[in-house]
SEFIZA-3560 file (N, C-alpha, C; in Angstrom, 3 decimals):
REM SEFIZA-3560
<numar><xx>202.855</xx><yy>115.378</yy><zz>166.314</zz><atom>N</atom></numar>
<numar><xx>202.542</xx><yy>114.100</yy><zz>166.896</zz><atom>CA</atom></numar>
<numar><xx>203.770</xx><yy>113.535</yy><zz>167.583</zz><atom>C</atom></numar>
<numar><xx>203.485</xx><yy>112.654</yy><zz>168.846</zz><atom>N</atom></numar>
<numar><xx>204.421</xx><yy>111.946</yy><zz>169.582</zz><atom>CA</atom></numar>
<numar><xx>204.414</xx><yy>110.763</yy><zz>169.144</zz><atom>C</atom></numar>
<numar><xx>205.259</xx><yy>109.877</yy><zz>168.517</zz><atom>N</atom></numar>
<numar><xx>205.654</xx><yy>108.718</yy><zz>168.401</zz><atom>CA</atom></numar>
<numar><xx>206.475</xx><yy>108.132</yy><zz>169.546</zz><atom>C</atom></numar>
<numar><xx>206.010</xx><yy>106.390</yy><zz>169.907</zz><atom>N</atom></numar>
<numar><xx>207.405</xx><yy>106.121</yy><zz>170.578</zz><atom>CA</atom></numar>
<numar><xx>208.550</xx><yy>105.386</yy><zz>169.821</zz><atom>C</atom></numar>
<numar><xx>209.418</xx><yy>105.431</yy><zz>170.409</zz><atom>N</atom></numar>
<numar><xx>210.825</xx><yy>104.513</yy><zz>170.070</zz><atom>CA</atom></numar>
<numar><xx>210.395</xx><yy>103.045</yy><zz>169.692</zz><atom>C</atom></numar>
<numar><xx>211.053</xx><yy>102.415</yy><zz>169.361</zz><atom>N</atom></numar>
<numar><xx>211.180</xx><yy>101.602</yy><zz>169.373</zz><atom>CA</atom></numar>
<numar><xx>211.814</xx><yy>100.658</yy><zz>170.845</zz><atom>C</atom></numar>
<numar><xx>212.592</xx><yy>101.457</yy><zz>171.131</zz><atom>N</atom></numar>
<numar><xx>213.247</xx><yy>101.104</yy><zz>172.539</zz><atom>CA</atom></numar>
<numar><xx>211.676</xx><yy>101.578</yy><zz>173.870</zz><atom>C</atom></numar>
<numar><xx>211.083</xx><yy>102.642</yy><zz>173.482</zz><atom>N</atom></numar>
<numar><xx>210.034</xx><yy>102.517</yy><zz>174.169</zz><atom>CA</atom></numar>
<numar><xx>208.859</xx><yy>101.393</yy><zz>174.018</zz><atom>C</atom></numar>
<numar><xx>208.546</xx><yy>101.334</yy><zz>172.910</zz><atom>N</atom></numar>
<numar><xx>207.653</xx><yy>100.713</yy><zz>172.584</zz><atom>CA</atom></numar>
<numar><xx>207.858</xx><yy>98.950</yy><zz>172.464</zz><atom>C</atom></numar>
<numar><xx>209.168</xx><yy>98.304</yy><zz>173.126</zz><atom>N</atom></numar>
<numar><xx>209.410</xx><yy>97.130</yy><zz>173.659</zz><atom>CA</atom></numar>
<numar><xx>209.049</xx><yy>97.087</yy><zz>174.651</zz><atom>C</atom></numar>
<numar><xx>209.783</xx><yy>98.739</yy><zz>175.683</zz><atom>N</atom></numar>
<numar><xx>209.563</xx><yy>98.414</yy><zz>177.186</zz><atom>CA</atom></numar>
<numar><xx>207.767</xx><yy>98.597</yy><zz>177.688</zz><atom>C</atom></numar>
<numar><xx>207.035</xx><yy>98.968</yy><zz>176.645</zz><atom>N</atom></numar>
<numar><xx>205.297</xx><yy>98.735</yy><zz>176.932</zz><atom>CA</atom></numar>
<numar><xx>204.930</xx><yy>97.268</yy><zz>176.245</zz><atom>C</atom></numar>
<numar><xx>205.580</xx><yy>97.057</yy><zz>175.496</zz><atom>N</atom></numar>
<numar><xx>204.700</xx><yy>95.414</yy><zz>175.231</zz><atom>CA</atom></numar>
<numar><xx>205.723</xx><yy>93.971</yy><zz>176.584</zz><atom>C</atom></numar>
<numar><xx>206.899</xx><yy>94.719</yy><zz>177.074</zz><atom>N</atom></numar>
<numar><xx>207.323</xx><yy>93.466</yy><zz>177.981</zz><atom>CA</atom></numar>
<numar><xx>205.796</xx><yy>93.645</yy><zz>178.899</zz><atom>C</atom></numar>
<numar><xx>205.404</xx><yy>94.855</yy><zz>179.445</zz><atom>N</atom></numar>
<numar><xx>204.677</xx><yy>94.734</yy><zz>180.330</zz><atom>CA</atom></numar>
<numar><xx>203.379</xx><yy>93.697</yy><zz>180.532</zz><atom>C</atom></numar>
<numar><xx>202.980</xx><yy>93.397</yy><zz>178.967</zz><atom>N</atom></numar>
<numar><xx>201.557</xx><yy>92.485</yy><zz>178.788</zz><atom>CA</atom></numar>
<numar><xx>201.877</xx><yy>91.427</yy><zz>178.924</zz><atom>C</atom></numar>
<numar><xx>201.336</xx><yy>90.603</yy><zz>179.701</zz><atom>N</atom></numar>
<numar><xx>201.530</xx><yy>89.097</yy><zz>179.761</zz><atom>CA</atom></numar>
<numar><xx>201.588</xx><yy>87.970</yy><zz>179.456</zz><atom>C</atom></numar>
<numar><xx>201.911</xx><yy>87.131</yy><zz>178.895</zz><atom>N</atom></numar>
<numar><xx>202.035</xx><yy>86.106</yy><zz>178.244</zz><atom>CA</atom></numar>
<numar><xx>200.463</xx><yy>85.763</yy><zz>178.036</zz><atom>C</atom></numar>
<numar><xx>199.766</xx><yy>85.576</yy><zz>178.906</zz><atom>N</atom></numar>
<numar><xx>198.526</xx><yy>85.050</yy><zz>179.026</zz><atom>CA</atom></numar>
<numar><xx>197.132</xx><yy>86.358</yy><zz>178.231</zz><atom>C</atom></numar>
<numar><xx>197.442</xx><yy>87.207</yy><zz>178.006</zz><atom>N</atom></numar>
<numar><xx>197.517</xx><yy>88.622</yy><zz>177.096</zz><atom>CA</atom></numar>
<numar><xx>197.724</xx><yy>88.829</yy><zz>175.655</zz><atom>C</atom></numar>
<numar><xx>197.776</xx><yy>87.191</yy><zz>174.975</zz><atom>N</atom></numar>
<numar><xx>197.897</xx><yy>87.560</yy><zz>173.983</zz><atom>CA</atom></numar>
<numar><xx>197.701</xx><yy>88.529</yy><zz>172.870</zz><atom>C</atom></numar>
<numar><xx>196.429</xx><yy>88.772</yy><zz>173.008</zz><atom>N</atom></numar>
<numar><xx>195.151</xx><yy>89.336</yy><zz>171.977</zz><atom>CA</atom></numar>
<numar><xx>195.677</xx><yy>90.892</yy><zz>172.127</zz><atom>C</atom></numar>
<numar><xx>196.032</xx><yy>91.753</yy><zz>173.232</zz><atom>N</atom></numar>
<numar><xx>196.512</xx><yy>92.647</yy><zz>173.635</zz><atom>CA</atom></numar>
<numar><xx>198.135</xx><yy>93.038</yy><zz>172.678</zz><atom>C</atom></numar>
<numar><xx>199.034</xx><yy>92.102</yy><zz>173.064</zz><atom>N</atom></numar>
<numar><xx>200.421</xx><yy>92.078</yy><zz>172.756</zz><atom>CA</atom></numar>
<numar><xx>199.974</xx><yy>92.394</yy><zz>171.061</zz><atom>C</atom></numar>
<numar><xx>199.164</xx><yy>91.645</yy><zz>170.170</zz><atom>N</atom></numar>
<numar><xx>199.041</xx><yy>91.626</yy><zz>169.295</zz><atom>CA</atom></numar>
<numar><xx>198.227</xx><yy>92.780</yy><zz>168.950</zz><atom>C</atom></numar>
<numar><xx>197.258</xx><yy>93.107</yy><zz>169.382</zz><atom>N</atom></numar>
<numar><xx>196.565</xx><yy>94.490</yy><zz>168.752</zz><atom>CA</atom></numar>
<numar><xx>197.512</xx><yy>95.355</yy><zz>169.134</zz><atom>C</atom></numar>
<numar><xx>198.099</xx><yy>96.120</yy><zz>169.807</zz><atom>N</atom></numar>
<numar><xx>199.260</xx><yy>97.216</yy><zz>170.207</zz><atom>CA</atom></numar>
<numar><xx>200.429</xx><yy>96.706</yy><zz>169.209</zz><atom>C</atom></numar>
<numar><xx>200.934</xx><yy>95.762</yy><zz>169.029</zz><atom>N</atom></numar>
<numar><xx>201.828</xx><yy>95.275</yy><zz>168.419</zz><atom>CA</atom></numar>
<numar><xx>201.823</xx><yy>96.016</yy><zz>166.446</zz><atom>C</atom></numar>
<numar><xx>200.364</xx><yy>95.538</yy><zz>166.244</zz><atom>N</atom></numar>
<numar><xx>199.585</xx><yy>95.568</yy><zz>165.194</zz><atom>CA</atom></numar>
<numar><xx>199.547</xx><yy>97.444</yy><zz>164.896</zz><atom>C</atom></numar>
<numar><xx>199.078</xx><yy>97.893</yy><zz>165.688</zz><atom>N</atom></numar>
<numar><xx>198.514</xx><yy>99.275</yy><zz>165.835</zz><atom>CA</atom></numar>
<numar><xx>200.050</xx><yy>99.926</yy><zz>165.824</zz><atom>C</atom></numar>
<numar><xx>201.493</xx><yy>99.733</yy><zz>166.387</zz><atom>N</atom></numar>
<numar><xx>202.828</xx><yy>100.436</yy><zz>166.386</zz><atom>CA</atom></numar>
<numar><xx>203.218</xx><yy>100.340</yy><zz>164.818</zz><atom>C</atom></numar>
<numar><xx>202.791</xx><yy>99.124</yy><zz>164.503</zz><atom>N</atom></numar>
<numar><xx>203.600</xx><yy>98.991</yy><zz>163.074</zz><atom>CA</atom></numar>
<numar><xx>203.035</xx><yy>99.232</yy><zz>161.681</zz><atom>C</atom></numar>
<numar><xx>202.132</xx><yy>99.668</yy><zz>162.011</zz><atom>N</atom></numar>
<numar><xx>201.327</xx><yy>99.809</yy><zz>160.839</zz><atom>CA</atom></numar>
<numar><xx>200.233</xx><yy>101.521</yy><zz>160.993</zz><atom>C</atom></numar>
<numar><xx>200.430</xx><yy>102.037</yy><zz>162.290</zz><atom>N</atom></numar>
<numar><xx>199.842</xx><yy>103.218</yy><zz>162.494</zz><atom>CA</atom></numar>
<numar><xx>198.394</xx><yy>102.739</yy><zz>161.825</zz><atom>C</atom></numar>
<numar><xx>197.890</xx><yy>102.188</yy><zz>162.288</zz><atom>N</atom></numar>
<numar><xx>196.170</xx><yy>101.892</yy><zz>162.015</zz><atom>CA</atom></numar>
<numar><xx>195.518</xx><yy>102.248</yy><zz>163.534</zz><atom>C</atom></numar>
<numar><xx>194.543</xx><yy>103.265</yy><zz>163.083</zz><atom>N</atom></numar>
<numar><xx>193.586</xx><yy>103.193</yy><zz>164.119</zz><atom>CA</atom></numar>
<numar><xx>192.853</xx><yy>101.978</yy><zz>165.027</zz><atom>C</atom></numar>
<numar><xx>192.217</xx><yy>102.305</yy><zz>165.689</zz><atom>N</atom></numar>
<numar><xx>191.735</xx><yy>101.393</yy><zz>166.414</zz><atom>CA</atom></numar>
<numar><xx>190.370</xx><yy>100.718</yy><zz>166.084</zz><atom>C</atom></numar>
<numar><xx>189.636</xx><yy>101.568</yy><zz>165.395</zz><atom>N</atom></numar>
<numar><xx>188.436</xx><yy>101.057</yy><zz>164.638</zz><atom>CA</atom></numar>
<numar><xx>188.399</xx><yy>100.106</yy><zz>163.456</zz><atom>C</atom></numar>
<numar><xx>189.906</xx><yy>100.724</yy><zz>162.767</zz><atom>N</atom></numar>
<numar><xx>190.537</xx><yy>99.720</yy><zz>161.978</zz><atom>CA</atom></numar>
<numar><xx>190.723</xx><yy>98.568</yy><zz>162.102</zz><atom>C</atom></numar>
<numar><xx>191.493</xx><yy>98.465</yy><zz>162.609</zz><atom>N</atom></numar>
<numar><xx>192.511</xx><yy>97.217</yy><zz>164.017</zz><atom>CA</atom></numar>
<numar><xx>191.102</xx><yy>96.124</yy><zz>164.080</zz><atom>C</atom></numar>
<numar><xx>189.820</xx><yy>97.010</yy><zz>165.094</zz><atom>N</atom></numar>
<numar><xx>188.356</xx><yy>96.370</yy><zz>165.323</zz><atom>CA</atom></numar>
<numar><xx>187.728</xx><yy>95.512</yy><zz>164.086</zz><atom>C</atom></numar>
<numar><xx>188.055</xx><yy>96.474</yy><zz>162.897</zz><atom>N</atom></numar>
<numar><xx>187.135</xx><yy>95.969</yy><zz>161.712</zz><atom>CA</atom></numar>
<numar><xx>187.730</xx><yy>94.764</yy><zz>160.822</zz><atom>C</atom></numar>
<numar><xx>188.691</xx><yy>94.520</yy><zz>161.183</zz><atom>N</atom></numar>
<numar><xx>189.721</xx><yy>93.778</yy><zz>160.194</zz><atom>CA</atom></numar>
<numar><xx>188.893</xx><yy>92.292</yy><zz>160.675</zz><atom>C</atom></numar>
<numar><xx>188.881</xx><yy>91.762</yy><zz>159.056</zz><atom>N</atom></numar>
<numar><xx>188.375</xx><yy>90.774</yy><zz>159.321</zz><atom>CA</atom></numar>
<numar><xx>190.153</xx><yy>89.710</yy><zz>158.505</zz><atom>C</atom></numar>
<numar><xx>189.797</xx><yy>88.182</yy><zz>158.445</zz><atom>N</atom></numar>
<numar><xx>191.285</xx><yy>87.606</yy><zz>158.086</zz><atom>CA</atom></numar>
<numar><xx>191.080</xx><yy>87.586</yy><zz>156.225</zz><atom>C</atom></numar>
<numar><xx>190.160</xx><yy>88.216</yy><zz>155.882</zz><atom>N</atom></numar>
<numar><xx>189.774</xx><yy>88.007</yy><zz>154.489</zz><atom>CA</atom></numar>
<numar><xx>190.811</xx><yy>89.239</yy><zz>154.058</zz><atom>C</atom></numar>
<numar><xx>190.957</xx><yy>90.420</yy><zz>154.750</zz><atom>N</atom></numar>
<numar><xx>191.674</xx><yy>91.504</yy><zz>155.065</zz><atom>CA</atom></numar>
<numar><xx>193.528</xx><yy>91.430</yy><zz>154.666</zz><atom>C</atom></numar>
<numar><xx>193.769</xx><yy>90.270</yy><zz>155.702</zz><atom>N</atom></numar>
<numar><xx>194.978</xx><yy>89.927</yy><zz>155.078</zz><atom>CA</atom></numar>
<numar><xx>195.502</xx><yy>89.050</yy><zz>154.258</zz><atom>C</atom></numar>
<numar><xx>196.704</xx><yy>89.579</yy><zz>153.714</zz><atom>N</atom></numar>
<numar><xx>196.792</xx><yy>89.060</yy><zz>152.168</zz><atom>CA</atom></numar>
<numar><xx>198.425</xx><yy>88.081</yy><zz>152.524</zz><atom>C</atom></numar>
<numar><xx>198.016</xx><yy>86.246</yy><zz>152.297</zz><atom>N</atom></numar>
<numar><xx>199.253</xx><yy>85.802</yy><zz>152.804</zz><atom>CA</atom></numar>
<numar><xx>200.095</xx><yy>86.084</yy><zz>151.733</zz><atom>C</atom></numar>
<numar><xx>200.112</xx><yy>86.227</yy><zz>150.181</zz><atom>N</atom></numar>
<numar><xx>200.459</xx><yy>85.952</yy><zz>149.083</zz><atom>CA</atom></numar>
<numar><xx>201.065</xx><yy>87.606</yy><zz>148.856</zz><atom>C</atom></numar>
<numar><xx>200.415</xx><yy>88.413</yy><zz>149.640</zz><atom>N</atom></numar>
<numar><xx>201.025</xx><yy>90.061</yy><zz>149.304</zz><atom>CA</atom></numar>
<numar><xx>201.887</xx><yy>90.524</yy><zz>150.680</zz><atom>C</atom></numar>
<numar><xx>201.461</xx><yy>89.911</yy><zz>151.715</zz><atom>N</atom></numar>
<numar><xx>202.275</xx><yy>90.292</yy><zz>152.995</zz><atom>CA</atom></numar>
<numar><xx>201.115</xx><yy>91.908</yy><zz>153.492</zz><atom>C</atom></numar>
<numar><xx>199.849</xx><yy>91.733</yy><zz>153.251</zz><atom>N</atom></numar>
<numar><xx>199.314</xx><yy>93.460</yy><zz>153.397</zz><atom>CA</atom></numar>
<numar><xx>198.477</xx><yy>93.027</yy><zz>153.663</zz><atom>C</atom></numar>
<numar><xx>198.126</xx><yy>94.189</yy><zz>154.583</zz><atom>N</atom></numar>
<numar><xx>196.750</xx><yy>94.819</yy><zz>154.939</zz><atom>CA</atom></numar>
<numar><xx>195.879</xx><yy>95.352</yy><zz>154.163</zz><atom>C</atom></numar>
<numar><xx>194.536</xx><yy>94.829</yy><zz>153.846</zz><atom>N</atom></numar>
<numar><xx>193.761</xx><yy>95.843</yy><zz>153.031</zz><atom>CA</atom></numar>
<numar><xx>192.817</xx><yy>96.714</yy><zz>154.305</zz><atom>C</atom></numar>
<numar><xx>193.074</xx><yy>97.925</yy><zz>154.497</zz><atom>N</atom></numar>
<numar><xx>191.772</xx><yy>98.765</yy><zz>155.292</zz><atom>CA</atom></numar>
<numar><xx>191.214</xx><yy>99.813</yy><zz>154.299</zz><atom>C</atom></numar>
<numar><xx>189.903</xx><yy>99.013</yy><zz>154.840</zz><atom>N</atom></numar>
<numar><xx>188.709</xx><yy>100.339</yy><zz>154.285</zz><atom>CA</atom></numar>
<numar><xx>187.680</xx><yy>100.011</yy><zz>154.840</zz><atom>C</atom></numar>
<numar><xx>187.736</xx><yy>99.853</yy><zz>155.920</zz><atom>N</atom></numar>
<numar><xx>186.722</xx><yy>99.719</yy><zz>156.851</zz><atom>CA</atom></numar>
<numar><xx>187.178</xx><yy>100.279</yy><zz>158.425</zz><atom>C</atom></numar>
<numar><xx>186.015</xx><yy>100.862</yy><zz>159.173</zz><atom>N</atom></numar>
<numar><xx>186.240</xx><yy>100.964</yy><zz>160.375</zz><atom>CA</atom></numar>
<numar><xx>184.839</xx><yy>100.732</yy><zz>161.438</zz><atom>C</atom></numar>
<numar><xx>185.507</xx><yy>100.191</yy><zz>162.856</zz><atom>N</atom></numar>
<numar><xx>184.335</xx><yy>99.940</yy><zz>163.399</zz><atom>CA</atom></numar>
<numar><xx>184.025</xx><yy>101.255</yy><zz>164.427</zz><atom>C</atom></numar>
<numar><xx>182.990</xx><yy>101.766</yy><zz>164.572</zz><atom>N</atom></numar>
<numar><xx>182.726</xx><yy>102.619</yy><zz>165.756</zz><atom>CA</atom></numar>
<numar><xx>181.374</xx><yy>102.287</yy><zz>166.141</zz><atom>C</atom></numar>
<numar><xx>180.953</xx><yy>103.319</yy><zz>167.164</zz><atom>N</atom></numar>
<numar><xx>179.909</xx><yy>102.997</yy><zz>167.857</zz><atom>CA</atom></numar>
<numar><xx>178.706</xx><yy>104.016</yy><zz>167.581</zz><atom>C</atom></numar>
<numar><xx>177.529</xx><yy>103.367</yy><zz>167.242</zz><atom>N</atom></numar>
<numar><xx>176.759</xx><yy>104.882</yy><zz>167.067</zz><atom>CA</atom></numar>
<numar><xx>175.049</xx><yy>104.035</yy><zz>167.670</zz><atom>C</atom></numar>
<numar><xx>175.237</xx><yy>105.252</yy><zz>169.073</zz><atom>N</atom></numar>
<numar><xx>173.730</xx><yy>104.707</yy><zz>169.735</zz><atom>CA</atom></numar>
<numar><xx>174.330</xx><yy>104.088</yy><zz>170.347</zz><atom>C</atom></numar>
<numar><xx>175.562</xx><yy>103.413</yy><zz>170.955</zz><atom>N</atom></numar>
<numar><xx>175.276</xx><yy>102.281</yy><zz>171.495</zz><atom>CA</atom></numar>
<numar><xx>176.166</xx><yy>100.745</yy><zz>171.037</zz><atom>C</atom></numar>
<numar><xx>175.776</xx><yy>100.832</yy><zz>169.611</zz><atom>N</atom></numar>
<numar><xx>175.563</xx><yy>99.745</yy><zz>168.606</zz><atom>CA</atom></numar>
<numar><xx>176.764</xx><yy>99.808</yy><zz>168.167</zz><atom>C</atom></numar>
<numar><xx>177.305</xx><yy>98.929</yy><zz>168.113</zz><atom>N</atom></numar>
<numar><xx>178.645</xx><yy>98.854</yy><zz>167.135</zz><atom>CA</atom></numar>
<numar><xx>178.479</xx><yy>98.610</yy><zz>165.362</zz><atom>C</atom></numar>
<numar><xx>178.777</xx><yy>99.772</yy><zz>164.794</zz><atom>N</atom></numar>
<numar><xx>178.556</xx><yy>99.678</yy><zz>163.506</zz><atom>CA</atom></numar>
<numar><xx>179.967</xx><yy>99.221</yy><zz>162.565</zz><atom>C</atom></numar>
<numar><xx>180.109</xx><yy>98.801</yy><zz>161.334</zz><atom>N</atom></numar>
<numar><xx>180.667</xx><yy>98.647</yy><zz>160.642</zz><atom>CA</atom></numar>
<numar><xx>180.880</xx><yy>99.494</yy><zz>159.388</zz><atom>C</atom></numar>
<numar><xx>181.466</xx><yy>100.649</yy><zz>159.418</zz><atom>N</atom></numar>
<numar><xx>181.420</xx><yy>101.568</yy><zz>157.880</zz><atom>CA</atom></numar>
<numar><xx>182.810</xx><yy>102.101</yy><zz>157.479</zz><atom>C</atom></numar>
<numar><xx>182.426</xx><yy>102.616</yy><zz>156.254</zz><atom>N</atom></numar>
<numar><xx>183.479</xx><yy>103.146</yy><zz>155.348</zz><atom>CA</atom></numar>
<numar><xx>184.406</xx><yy>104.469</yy><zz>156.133</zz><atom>C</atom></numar>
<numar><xx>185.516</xx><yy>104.205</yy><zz>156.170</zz><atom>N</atom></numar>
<numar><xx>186.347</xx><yy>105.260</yy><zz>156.456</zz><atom>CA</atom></numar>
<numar><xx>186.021</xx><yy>106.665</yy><zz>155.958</zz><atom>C</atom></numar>
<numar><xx>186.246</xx><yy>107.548</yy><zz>157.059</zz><atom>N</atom></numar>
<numar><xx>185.371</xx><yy>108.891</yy><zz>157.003</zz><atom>CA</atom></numar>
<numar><xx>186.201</xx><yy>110.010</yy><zz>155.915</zz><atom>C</atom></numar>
<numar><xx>187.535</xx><yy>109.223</yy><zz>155.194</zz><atom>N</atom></numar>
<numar><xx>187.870</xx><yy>109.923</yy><zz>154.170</zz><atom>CA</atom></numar>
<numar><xx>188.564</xx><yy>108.611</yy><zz>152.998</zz><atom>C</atom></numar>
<numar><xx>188.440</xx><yy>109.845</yy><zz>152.153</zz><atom>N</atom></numar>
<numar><xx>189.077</xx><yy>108.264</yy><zz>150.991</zz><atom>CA</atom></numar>
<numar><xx>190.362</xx><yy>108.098</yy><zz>151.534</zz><atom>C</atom></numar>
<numar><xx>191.296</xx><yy>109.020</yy><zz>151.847</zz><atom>N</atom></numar>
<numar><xx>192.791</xx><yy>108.251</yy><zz>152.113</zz><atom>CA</atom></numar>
<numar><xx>192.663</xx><yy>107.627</yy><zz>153.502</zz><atom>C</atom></numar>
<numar><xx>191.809</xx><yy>107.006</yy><zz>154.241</zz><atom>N</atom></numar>
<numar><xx>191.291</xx><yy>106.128</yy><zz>154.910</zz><atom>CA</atom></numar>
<numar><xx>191.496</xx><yy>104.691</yy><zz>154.307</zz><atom>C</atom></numar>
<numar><xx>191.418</xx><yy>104.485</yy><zz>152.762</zz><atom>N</atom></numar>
<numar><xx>191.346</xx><yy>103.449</yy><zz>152.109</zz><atom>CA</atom></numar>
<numar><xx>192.686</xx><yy>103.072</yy><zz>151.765</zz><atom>C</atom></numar>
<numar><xx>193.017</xx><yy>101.944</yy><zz>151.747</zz><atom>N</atom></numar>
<numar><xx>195.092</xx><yy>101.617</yy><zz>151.480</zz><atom>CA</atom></numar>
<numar><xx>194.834</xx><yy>100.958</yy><zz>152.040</zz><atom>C</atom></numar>
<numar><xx>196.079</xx><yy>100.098</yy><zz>151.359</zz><atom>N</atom></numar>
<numar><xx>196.912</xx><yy>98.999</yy><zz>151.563</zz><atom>CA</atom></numar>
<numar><xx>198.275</xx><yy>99.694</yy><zz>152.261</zz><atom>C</atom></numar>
<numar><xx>198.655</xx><yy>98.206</yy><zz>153.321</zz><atom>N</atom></numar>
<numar><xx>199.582</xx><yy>98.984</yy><zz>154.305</zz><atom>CA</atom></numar>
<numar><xx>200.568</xx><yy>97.436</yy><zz>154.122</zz><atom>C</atom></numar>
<numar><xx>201.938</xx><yy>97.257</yy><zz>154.000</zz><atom>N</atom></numar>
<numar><xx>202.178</xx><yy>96.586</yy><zz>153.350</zz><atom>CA</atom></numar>
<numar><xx>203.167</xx><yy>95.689</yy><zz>155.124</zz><atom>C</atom></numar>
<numar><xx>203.214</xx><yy>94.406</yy><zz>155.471</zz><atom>N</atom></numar>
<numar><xx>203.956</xx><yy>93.850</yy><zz>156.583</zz><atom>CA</atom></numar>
<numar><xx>205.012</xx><yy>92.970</yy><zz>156.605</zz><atom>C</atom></numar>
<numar><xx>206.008</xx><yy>93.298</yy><zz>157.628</zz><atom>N</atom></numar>
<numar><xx>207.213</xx><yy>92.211</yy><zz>157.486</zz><atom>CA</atom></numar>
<numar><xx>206.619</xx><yy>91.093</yy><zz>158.056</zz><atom>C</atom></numar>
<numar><xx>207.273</xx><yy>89.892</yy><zz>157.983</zz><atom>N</atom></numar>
<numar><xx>207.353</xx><yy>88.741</yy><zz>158.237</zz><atom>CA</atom></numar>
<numar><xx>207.191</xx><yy>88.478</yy><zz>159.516</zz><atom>C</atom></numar>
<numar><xx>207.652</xx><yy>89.170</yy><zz>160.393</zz><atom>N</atom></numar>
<numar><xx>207.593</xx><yy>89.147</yy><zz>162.192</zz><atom>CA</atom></numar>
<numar><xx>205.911</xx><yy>89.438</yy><zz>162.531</zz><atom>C</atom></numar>
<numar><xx>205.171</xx><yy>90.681</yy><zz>161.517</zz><atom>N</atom></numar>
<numar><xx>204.261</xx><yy>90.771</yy><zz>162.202</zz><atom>CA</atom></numar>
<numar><xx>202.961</xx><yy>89.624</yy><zz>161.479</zz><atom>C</atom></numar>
<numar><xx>203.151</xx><yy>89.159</yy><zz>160.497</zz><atom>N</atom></numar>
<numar><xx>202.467</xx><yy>88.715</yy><zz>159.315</zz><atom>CA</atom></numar>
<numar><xx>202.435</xx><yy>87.009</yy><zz>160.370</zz><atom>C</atom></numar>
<numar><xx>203.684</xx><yy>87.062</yy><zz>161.170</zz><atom>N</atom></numar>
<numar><xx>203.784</xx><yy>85.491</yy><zz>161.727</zz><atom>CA</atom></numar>
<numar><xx>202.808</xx><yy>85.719</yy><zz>163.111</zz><atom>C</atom></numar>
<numar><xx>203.345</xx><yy>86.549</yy><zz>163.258</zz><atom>N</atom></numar>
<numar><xx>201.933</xx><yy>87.296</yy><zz>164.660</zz><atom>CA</atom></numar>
<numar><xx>200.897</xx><yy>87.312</yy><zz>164.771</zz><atom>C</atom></numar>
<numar><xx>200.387</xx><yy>87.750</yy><zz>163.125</zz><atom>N</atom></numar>
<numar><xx>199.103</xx><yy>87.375</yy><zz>162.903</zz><atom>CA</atom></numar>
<numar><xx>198.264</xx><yy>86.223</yy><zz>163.038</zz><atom>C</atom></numar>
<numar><xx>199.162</xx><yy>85.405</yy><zz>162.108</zz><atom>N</atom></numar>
<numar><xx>199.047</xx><yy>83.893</yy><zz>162.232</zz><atom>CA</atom></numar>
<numar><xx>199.408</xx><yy>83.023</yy><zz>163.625</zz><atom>C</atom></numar>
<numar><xx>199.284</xx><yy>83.440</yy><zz>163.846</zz><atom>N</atom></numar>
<numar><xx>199.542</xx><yy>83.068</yy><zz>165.524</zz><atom>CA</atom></numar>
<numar><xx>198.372</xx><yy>83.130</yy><zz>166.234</zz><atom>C</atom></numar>
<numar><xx>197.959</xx><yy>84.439</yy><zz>165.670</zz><atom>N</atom></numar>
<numar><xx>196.842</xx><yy>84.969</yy><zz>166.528</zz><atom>CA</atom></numar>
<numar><xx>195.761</xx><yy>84.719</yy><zz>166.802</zz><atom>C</atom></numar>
<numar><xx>195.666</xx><yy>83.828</yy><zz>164.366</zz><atom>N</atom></numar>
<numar><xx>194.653</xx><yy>83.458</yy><zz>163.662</zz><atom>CA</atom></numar>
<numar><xx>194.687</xx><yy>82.092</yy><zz>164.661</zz><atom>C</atom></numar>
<numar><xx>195.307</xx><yy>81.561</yy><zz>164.899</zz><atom>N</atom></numar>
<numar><xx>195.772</xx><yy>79.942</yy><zz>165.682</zz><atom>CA</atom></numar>
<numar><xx>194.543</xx><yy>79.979</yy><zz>166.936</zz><atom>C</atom></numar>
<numar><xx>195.288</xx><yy>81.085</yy><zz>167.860</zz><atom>N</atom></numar>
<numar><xx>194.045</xx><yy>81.206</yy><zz>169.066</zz><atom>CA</atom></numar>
<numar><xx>193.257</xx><yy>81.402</yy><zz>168.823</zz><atom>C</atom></numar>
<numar><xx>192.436</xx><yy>81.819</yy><zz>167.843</zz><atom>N</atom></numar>
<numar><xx>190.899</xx><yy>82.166</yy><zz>167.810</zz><atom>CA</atom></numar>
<numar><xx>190.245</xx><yy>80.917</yy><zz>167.222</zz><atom>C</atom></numar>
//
């Protein structure tokens, strides 16, 4: 697998725009925590834990038919807690703000 830098992976989030929030934050979300994208989709704020600083995933969203479904990760180590610093945990809450 290819990972980026860190030095890369600044020079792709300068590119999103201020007005881009929701973006800056899912990519943001998805570098630091290596969560899929169905993941990322399914997370609801019940999900994060202010009192633990974590992510609970065990859920993912995909599409079947059409339909956007909501189900269980297609293996058990799918299931975990993914644990966040303070930078992204404030991001969140930020995020929680705009919606």
């Amino acid at each position: 697998m290819n990972f980026w830098t860190p030095e890369q992976f600044k020079a792709f989030i300068n590119l999103i725009g201020e007005d881009e929030f929701l973006f800056k934050t899912f990519y943001t979300l998805a570098y630091l925590t290596g969560m899929r994208r169905g993941e990322i989709l399914a997370l609801t704020w019940n999900d994060v834990s202010e009192i633990k600083k974590e992510i609970s995933v065990y859920k993912s969203l995909s599409y079947i038919n059409k339909e956007a479904v909501i189900q269980m990760p297609k293996t058990k180590m799918g299931i975990r807690k993914i644990s966040i610093n303070n930078q992204l945990f404030d991001l969140l809450q930020e995020w929680k703000k705009e919606q």
